[in-house]
MARLUM-451609 format. One record per residue: residue in one letter; x, y, z of N, C-alpha, C, O in turn. Coordinates in pm, whole numbers, plus 50000, padded with zeros to 5 digits. Atoms other than C-alpha are relative to their C-alpha. Layout:
N
AXYZXYZXYZXYZ
...
***
This chain:
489
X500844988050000500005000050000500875012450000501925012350064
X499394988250036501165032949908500045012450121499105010950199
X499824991149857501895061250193499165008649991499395016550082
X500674992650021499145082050079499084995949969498225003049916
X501115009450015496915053350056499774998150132498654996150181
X500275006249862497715045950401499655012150137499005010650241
X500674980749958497295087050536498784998349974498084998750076
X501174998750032494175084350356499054992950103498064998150152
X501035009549933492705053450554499885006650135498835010550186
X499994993949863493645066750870499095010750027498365013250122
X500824981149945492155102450837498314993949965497384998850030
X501484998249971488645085350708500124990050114499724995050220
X499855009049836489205057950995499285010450139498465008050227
X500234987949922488985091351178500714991450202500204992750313
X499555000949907491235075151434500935007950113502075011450085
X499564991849936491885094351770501215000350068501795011150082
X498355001849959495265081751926500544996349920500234998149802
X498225007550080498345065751798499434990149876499064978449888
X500415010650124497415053251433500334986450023501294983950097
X499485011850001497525017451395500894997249869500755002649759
X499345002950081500254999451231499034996749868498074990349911
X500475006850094498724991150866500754985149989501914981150004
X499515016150047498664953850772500464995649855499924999449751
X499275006250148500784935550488499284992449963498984983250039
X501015011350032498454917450282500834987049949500374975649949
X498605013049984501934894850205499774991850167499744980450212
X499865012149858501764882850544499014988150080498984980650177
X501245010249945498794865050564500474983249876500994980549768
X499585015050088498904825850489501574993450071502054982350044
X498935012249948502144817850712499894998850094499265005850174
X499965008349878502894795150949500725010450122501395020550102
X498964989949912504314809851277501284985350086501634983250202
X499165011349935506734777351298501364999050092501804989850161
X498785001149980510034794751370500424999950167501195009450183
X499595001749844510714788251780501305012050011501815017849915
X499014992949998513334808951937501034995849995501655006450004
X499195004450034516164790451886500445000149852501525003149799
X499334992750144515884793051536500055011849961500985015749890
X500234981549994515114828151526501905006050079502565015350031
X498814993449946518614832651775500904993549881501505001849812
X499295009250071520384805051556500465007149870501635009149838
X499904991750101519644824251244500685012750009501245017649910
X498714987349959521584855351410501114997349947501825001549855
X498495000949968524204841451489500624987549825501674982149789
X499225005850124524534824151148500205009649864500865008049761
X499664989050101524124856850963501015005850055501625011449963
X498604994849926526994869551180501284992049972502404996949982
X498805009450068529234840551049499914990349899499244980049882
X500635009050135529684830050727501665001949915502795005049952
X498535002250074532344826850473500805011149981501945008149949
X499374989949944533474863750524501435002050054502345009450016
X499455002249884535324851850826500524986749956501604988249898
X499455015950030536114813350758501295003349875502505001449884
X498895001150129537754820850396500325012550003501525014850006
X499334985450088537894858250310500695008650081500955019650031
X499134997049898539964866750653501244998549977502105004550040
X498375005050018543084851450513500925012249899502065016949899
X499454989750112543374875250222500055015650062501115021150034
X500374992649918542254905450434500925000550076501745009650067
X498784999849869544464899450708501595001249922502575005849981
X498424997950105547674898650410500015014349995501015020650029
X499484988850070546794931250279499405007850076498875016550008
X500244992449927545714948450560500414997650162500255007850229
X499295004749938547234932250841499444998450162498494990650163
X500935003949922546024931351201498855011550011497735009150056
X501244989949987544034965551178498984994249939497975001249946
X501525004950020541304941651020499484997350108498254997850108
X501024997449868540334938351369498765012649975497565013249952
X500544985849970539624973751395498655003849843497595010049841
X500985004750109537814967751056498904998350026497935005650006
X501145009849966535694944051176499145008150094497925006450100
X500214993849834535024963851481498805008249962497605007649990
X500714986650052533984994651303498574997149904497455001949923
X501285010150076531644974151044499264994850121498054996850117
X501265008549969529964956151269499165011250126498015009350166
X500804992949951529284986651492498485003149925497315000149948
X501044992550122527375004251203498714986049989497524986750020
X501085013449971525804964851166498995000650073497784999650055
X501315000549895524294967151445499065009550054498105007350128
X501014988350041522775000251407499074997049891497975002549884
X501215002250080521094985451123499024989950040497854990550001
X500685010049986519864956051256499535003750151499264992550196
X500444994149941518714974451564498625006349980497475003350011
X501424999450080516724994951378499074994049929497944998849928
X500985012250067515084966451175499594989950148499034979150129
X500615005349895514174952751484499045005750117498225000350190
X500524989249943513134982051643498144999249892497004997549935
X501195001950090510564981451312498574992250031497384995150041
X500555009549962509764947751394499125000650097497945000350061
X501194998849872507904950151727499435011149954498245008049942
X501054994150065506424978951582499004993749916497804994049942
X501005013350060505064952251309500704994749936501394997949840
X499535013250074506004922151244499444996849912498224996349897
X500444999150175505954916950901501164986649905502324986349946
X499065008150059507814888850669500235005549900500944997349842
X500244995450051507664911750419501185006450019501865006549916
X498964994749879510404929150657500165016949960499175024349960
X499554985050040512274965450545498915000149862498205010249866
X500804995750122510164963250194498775004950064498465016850054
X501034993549952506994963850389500035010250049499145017950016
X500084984749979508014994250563500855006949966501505014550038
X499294991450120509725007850278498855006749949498645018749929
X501874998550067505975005350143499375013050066498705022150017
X501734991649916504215023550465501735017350039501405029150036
X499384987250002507375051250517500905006749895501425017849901
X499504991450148508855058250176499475000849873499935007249779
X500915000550105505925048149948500464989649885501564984249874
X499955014050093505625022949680501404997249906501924986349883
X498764997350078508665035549465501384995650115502404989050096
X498515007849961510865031949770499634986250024500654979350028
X499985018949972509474992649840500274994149890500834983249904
X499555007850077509904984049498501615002449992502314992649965
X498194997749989513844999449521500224989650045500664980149979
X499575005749914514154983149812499944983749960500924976249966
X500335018050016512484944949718500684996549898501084985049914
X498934999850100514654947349388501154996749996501704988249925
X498544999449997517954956449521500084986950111501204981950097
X499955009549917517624929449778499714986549951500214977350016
X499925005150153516814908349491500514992849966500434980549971
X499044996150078519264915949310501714996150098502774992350049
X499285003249855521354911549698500114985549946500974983349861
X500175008049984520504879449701499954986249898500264975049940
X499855006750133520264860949354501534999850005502114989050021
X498555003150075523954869349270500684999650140501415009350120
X499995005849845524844860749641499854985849958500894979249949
X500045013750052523304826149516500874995949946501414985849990
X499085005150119525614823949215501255000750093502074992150060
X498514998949915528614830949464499914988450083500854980450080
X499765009849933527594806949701500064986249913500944978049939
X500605014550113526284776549416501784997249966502484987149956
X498675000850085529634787449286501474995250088502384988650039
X499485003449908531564784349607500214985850058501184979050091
X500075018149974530144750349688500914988049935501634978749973
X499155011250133531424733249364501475004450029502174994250039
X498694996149954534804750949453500684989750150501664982350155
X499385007749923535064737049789499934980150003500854972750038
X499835010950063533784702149679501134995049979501834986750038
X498885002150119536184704549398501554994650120502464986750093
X498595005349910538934700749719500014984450087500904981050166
X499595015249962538364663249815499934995949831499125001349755
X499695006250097539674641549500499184993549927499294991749806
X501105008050017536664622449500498985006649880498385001049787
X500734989250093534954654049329500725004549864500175007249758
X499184993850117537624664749103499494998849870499435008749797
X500075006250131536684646248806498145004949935497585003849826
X501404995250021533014661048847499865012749922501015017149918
X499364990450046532624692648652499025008150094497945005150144
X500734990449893531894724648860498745002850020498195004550128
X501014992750026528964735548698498794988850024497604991650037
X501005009949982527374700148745499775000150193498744998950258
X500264995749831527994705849140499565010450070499325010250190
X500874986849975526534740249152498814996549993498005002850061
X501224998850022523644726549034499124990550056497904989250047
X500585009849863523364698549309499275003750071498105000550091
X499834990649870523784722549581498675005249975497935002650070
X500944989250027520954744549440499034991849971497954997449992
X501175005749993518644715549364499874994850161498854989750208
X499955010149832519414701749744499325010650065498205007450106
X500144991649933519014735549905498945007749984498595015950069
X501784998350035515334742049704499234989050068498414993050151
X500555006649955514094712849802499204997850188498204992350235
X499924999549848514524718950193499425012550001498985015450112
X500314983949968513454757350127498124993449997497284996450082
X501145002350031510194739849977499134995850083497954999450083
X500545010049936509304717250203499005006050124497785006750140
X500804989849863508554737050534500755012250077501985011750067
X499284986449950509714769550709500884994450137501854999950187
X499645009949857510284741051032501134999749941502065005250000
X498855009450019512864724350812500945012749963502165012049977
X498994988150070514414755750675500705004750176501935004550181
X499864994749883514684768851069501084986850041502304988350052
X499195017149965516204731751155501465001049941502445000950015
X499265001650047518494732350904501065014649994502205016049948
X498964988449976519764767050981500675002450160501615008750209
X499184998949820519984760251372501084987649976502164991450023
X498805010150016522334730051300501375005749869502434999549861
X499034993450082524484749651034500765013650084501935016750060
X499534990949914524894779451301500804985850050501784981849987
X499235010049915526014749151541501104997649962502075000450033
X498675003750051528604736551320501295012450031502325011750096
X498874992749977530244770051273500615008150144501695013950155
X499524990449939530034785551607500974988650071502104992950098
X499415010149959531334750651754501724999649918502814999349975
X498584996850051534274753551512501035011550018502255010850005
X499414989349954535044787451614500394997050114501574993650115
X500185004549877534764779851944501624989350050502584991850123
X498795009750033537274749351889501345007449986502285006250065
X498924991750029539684774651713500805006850084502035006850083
X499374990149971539844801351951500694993050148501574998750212
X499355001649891540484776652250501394995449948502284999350022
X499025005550054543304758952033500955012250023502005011950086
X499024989850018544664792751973500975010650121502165013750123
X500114998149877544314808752314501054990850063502094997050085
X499005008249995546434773852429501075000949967501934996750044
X498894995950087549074785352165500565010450100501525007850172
X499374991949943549474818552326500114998250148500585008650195
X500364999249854549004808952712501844989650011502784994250075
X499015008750020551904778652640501385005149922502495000749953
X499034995050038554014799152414500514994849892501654997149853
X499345013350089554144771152146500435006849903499885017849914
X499404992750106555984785351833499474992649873499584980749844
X501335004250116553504784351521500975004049848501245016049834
X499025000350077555884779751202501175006650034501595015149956
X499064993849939558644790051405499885014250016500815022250023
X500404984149943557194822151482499354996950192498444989450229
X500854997549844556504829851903498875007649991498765017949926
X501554990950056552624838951934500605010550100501625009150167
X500174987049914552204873252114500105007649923500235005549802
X499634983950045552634911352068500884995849899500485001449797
X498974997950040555704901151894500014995349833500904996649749
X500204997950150553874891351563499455009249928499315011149807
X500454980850074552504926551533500875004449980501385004649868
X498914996850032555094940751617501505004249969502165014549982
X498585003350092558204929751449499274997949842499764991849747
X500515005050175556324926151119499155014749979497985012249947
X500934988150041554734962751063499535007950097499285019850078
X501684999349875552434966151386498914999849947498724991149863
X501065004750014549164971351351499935005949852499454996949783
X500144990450136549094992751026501544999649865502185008649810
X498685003850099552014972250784500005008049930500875016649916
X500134991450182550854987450470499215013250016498615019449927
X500854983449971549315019850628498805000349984498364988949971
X501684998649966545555030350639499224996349903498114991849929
X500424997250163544755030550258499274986850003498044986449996
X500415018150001544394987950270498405000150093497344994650066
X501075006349878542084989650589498815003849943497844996349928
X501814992750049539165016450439500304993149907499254987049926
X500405007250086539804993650114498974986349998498074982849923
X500275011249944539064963450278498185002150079497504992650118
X501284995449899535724978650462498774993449891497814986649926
X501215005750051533584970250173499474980950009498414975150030
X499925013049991534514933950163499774998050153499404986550174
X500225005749810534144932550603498175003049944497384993849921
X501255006750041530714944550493498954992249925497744991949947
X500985011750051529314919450286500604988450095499744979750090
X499815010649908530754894350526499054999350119498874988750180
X500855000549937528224906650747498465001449970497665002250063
X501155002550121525214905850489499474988650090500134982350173
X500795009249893522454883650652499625003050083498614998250136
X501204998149825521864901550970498585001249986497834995750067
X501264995850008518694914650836498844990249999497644992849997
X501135006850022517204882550815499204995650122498204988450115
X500754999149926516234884351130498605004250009497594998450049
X501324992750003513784909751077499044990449889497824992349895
X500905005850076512374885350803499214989850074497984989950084
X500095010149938512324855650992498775004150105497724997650097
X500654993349913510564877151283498224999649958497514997350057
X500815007650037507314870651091499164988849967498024988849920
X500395010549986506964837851109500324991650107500584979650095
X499585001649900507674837651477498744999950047497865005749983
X501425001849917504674827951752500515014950097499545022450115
X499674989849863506374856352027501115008249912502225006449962
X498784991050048508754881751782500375012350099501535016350092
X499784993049885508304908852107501054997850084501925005150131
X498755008749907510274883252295501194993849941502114990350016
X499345006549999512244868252063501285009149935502495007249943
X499084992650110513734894751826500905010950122502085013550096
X498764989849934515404920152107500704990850068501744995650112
X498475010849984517434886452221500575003849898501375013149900
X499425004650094518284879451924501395010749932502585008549910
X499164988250052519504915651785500864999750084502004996550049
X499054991049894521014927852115501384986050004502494988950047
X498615009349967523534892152109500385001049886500934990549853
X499414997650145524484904751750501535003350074502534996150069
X499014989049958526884929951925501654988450071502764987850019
X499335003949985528794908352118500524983349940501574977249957
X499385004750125528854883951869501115000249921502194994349926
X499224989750083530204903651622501714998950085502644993250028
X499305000749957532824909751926501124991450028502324993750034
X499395016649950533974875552018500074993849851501194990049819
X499385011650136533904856651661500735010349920501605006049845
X499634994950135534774885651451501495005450036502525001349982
X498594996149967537574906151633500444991250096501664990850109
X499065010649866538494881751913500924990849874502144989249886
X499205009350031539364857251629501175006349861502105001449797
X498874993350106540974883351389501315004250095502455002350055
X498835000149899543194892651699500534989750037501684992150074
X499315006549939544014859851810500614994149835501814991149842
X499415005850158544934847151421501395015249980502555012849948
X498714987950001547224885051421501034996150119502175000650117
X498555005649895549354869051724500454990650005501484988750070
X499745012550033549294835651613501224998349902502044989449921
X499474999050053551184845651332500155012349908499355021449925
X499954984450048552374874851091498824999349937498094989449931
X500895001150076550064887450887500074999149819499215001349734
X499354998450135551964884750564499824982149964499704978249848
X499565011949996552224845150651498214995449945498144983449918
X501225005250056548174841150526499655008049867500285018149834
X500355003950111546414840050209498635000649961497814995750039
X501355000850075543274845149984499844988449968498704987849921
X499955012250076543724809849873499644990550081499124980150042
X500125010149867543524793450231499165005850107499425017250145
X500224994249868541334797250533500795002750101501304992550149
X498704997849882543794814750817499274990450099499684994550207
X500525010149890542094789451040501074986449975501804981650062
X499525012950038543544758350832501575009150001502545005050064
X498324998549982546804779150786500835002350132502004999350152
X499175002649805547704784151183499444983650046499994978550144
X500065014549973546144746551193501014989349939501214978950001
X498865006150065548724731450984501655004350017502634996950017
X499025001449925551264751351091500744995850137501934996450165
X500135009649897550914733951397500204988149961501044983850040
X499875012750042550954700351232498724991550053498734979950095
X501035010149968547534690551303499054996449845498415003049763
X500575002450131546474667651043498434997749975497654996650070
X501504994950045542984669750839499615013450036498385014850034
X500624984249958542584708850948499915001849888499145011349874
X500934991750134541964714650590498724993949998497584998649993
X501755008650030539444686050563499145002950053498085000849995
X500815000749913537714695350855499405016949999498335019250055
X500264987250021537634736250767499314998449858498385006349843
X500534999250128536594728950411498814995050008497944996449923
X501355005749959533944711850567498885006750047497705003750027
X500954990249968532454740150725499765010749903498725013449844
X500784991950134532994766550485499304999149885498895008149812
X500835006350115531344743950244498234997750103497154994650051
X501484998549942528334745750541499845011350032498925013050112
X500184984949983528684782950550499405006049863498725016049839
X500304997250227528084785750138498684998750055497945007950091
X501175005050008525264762250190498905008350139497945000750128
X500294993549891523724780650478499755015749941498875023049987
X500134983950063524014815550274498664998149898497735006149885
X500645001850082522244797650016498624999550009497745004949942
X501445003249880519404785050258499415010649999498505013349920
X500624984749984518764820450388499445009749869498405016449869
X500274989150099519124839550023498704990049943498344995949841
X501175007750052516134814649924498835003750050497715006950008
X501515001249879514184815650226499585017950010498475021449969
X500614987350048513984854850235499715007749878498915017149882
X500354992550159513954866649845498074992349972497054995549912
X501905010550046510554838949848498875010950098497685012650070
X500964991249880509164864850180500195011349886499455011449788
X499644985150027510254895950048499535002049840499235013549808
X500624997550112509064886349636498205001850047497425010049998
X501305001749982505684877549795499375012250089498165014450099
X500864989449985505274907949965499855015049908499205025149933
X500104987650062505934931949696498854991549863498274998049777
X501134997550141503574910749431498695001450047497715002549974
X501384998050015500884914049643499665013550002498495016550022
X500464989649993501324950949625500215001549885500055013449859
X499924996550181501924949449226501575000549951501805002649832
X499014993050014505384955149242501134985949951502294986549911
X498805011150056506894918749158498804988249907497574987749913
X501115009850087505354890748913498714992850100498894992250222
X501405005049941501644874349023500474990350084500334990150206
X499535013949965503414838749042500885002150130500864991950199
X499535000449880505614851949351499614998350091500344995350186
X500924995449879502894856049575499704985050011499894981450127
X500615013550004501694820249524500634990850146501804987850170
X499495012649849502024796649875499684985949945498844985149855
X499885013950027502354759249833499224995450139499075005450210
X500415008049926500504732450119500505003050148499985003550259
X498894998649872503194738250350500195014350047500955017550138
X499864980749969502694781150350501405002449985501975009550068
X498794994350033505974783850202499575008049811499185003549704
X500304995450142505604809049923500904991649850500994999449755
X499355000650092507474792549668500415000749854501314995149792
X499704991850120506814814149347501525006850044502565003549987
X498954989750023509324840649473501314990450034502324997550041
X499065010549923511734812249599500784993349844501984993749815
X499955002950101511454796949262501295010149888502485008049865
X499584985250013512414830549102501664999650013502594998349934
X498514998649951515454832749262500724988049946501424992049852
X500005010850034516294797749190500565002849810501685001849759
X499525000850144516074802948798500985011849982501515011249871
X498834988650045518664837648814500994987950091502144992350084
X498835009049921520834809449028500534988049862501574983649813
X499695010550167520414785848707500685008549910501105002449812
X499454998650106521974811748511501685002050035502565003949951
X498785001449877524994811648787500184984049948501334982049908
X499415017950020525224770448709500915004649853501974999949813
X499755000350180525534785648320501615009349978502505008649893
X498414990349988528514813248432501264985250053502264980549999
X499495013149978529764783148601500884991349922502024987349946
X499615008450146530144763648264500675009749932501785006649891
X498534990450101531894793348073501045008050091502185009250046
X499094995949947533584810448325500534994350104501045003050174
X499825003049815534444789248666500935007650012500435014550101
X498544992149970537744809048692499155015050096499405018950210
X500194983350006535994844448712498354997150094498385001350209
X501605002649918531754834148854500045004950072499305014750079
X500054994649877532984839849197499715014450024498775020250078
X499194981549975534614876449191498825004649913498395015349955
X500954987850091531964889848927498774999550048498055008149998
X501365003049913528844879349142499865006550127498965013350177
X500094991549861529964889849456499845016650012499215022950098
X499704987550006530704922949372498765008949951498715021049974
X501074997250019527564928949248498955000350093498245010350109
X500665003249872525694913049545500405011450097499525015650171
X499864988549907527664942249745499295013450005499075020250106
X501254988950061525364969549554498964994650073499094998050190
X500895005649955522464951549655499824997350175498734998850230
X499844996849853523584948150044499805012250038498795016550094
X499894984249962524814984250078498585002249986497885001550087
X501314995250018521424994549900498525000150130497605008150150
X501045008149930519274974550160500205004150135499225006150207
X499304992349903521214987650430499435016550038498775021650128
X500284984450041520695022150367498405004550012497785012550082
X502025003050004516795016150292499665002550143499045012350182
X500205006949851516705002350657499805009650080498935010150168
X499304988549838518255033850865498415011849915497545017449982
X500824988350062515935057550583498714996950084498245004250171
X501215001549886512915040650740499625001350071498485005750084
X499994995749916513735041151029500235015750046500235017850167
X499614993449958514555075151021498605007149977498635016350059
X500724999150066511335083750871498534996250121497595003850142
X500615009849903509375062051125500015011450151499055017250201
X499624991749882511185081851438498835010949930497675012149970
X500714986250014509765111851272498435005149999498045016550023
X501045001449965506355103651271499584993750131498424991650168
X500285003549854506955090651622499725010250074499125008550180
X499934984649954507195131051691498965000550008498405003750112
X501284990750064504315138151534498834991850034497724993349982
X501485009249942502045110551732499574996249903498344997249901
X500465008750126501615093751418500004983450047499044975850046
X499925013249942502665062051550501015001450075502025008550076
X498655003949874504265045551862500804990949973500494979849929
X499295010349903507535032751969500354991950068500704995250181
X499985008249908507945004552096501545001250093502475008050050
X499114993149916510465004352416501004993949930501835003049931
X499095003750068512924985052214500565008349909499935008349803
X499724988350105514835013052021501675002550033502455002650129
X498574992749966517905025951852500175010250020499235016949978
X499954995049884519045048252045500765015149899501255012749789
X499454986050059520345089951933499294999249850499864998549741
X500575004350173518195085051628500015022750033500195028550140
X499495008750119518445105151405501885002649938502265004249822
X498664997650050522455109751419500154985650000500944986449905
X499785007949986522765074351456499804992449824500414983949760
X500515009550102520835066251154500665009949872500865004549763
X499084987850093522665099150947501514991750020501754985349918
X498735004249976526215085551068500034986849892500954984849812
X499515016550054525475046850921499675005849887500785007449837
X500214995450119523985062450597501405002849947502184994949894
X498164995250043527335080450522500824994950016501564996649919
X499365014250002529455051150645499684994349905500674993749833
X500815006550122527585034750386500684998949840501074989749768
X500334989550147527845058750068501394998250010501854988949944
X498975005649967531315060450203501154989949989502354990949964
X499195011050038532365028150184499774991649829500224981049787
X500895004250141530555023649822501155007249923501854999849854
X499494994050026532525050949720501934996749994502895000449926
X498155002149934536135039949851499884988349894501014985749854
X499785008150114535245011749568500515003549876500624994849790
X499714996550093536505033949321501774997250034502694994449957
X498125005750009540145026649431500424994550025501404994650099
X499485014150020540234993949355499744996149805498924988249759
X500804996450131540075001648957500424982549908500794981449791
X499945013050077540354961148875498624993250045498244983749976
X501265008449991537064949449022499195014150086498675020249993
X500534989349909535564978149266499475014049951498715021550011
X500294987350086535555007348958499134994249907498395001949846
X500515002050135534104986848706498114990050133497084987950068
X501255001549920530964972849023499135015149998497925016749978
X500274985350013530845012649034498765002649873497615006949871
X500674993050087529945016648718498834991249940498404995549832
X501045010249996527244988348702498355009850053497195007350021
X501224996849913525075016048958498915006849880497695005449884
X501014993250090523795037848635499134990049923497964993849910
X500495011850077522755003748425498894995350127497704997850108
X501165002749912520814990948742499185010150010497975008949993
X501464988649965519205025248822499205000749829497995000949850
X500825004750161517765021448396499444990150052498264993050072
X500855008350042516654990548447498905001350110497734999850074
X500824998049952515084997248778498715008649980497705006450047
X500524991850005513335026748631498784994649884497624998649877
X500655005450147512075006848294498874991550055497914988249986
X500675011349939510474982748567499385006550041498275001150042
X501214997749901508535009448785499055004549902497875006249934
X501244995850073506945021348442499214988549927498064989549885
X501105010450007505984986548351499464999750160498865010450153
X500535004349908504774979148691499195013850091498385013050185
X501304988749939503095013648791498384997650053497744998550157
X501764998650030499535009448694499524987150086498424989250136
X500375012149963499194972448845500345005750173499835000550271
X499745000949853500764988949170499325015050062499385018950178
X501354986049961498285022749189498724990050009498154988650118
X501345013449937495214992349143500104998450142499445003950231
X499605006049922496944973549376499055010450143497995008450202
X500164991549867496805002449657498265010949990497715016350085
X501234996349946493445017049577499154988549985497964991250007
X500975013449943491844980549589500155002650151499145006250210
X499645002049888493544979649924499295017050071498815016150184
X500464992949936492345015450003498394997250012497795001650111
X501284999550010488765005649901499224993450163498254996550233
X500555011149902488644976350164500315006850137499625003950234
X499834990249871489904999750438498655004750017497704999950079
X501334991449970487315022450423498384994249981497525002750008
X501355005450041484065003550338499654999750216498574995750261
***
C-alpha cells in the first residue's frame, strides 16, 4: 500500500490516538513455525559466514592486524542497522520485513527499490555461494573429476528442496548449520588461546605482541588497505537482516527478536575481532592467504592433520547456509511486493506447507543462470557475482536506517508509537550509518580492477530499475486503491 493510501485510511478511519500499524496483505497465509532458537540461531549464522572462515586470510595479508579494527567498526554500524530493523519489527512484524516498511514510510517507489535491490542482493549472492560450493567440493579428490557447473547445480537443487518443504525444516536446518560454525570457532579460539597461554611457536614464529610488532604493527601497509578492505568486512556481514524477516513467522517476535538483535553485538565481538586478533598473534600477517582459510593455515602450521578437511567442511556449510537464507527470504520479500503489484503474480503464490514458493522459485532460475557462468567462466563466477551482490547489500542497508529515520519522525508527530525496544540517538545514529555506507561504496573506486568497474554497474541498474517501475506502475496504483477501498468500506 502506498503512503498516501495509508494517510488516507487513517484520516477517514477518523482515528483518535496513535494510528495503527497498517497490515501487509503478504503476510497472511504463514505459518508461525520458527521457535526461538531458530530465530537466535539464524543471528548468529548471519553473523558468520564465509566472510570470516575464507575471506579473513586475504584481508588479514593486505591489511594486516588493523582488520580487527575493521571488523570492529563494520559491525558497529551492523548493528545500528539491525537494531533498527528490529526496532521496526515490534512495531510490526511483518515477513515482508524493510520492503513492507519501505511501502508504509517511503511509498511504493521506495518498496519496489528496496524488494529489487535485495533481489538483486541475494540472487547473485546465490551464484557466489552455488559457485563456492562446487569450489570447495572440487577440494576432496573424490569430486575432482566432476565438473563444477554440474555441482553448483546439486547444491541448488538440494538447498530448494529443503526451502520447499517447510519453514520448520528451513529453521532446523539453519539452527544445525549455526552449530557447526560457532562450535568450530569455538574449537579454534580455545586451540589458539592454548598457543598463546603455552608459548608454542607456530611455524617458528612465538605467538604474542611480537607478531604485530616485528612485522609492521598494527598498520604494515598503512591506512589506505584497511578503508579498502571495509567494503569486503561488509558483505561478510550481509544476513543480519534476516532476522527481521524471519521475525514474521515467529509465535512471540516481542520476545524473541530484542534477544536475538542485542547478542548480535557481542557476537560480532567475540567471533569477529576476538578471532581476527588471536589469528594476528598467532602469526604474521603476511604469513596468510586469499587461497587458504587462516584457520587451516595456523592449523597446519601446527601440524595438526585433516585441518583442511575439517575447515573445508564448514565453509562448504557456510556457502550452503548463505544459500538457505538467500532462498528463504527473496521467496518472503518477492511475495510481499507482488501482492502490492510491484513483483510478478506467480511470487505471491504459497504451496500446502505456506511456504511461498513462486518468489523462491524466482530466485532459483537467476541461480540457474549462475550454474551457466559456472560452465563458461568457473575461473571468474565467483569475483563477478559477489561484487555485484555488494550493491544490493549496501542498497538494503541504507533503505533500513531511511525508514527508520522516517518512522522516528512520525513518532514526533504522534503518528505512530515506539515500541520500548529502540535505537538509540536517532536521528544521528541513523545519518552517521547512511554516510558510512555511501562512504564505503565510494572507497570502491580505488580498487580500479574489480571495485571501479561494480561502480559503474550503479547507472545500468538505476535504467533498468526505472524501465520496471513504468511497467509495473499501473498494476501497483490498482493494487493500493483496491487495498484503500477495503479499508474504508
Amino acid at each position: 500500500m502506498s503512503k498516501d493510501a495509508v494517510d488516507t485510511a487513517q484520516a477517514v478511519a477518523t482515528r483518535t490516538d496513535v494510528a495503527q500499524a497498517p497490515a501487509d496483505a503478504g503476510d497472511a497465509g504463514y505459518s508461525k513455525d520458527l521457535k526461538a532458537r531458530h530465530v537466535n540461531m539464524i543471528a548468529i549464522g548471519g553473523a558468520i559466514g564465509t566472510g570470516l572462515f575464507l575471506g579473513a586470510g586475504g584481508r588479514l595479508h593486505n591489511a594486516g592486524p588493523a582488520l580487527a579494527l575493521a571488523y570492529l567498526v563494520c559491525g558497529i554500524f551492523a548493528f545500528f542497522v539491525v537494531r533498527a530493523l528490529g526496532e521496526l519489527v515490534l512495531y510490526r512484524p511483518s515477513s515482508g520485513s524493510f520492503v513492507s516498511y519501505a511501502r508504509e514510510f517511503l511509498g511504493e517507489k521506495g518498496a519496489y527499490v528496496a524488494g529489487w535491490m535485495y533481489f538483486l542482493n541475494w540472487s547473485t549472492t546465490g551464484i557466489a555461494d552455488i559457485t563456492a560450493i562446487a569450489l570447495y567440493t572440487h577440494y576432496w579428490s573424490m569430486f575432482t573429476s566432476i565438473p563444477q557447473w554440474t555441482l553448483a547445480l546439486v547444491a541448488l537443487a538440494v538447498v530448494l528442496a529443503v526451502n520447499l518443504i517447510s519453514v520448520k525444516i528451513f529453521g532446523e536446518m539453519e539452527f544445525w548449520f549455526a552449530i557447526i560454525k560457532v562450535a568450530t570457532l569455538v574449537g579454534f579460539m580455545l586451540i589458539g588461546i592454548f598457543l598463546l597461554a603455552t608459548q608454542h611457536k607456530v611455524d617458528g614464529h612465538t605467538p604474542g605482541l611480537s607478531a604485530i610488532a616485528d612485522h609492521g604493527g598494527v598498520f604494515p601497509h598503512g591506512l589506505m588497505p584497511v578503508v579498502l578492505v571495509m567494503q569486503g568486512v561488509i558483505f561478510a556481514y550481509a544476513a543480519l537482516e534476516l532476522v527481521g524477516v524471519a521475525a514474521g513467522e515467529t509465535a512471540q517476535p516481542e520476545k524473541v527478536v530484542p534477544r536475538a538483535v542485542n547478542s548480535i553485538m557481542w557476537r560480532v565481538g567475540l567471533f569477529y575481532v576476538g578471532s581476527v586478533v588471536l589469528l594476528a598473534l598467532l602469526l604474521p600477517g603476511s604469513v596468510y592467504s586469499a587461497d587458504e582459510s587462516p584457520f587451516v593455515t595456523v592449523l597446519s602450521k601446527i601440524g595438526v592433520s585433516g585441518a583442511g578437511d575439517v575447515m573445508n567442511l564448514v565453509v562448504l556449510t557456510a556457502a550452503m547456509s548463505s544459500l538457505n537464507s538467500g532462498l528463504y527470504s527473496t521467496g518472503r520479500i518477492l511475495r510481499s511486493m507482488a501482492t502490492a503489484g510491484s513483483a510478478p503474480k506467480f511470487t505471491a503464490r504459497m504451496n500446502r506447507s505456506q511456504v511461498p514458493y513462486g518468489g523462491i522459485l524466482l530466485t532459483c532460475a537467476v541461480c540457474v543462470l549462475g550454474v551457466g557462468l559456472n560452465y563458461l567462466m568457473p575461473s571468474q563466477a565467483f569475483e563477478i557475482v559477489l561484487n555485484v551482490a555488494s550493491l544490493g547489500i549496501i542498497s538494503t542497508w541504507v533503505i533500513i536506517m531511511l525508514c527508520h529515520l522516517v518512522f522516528v519522525r512520525r513518532a514526533k508527530a504522534g503518528l505512530v508509537e515506539r515500541p520500548a525496544f529502540r535505537l538509540r540517538f536517532s536521528p544521528y545514529t541513523e545519518i552517521a550509518t547512511v554516510a558510512f555506507l555511501l562512504v564505503c561504496l565510494g572507497m570502491m573506486w580505488n580498487d580500479p580492477e574489480v571495485g571501479r568497474k561494480t561502480l559503474l554497474l550503479i547507472p545500468v541498474i538505476a535504467a533498468l530499475l526505472v524501465a520496471g517501475w513504468f511497467g509495473v506502475r499501473r498494476r501497483v496504483s490498482a493494487t493500493a486503491d483496491q487495498e484503500l477501498s477495503q479499508l474504508t468500506k
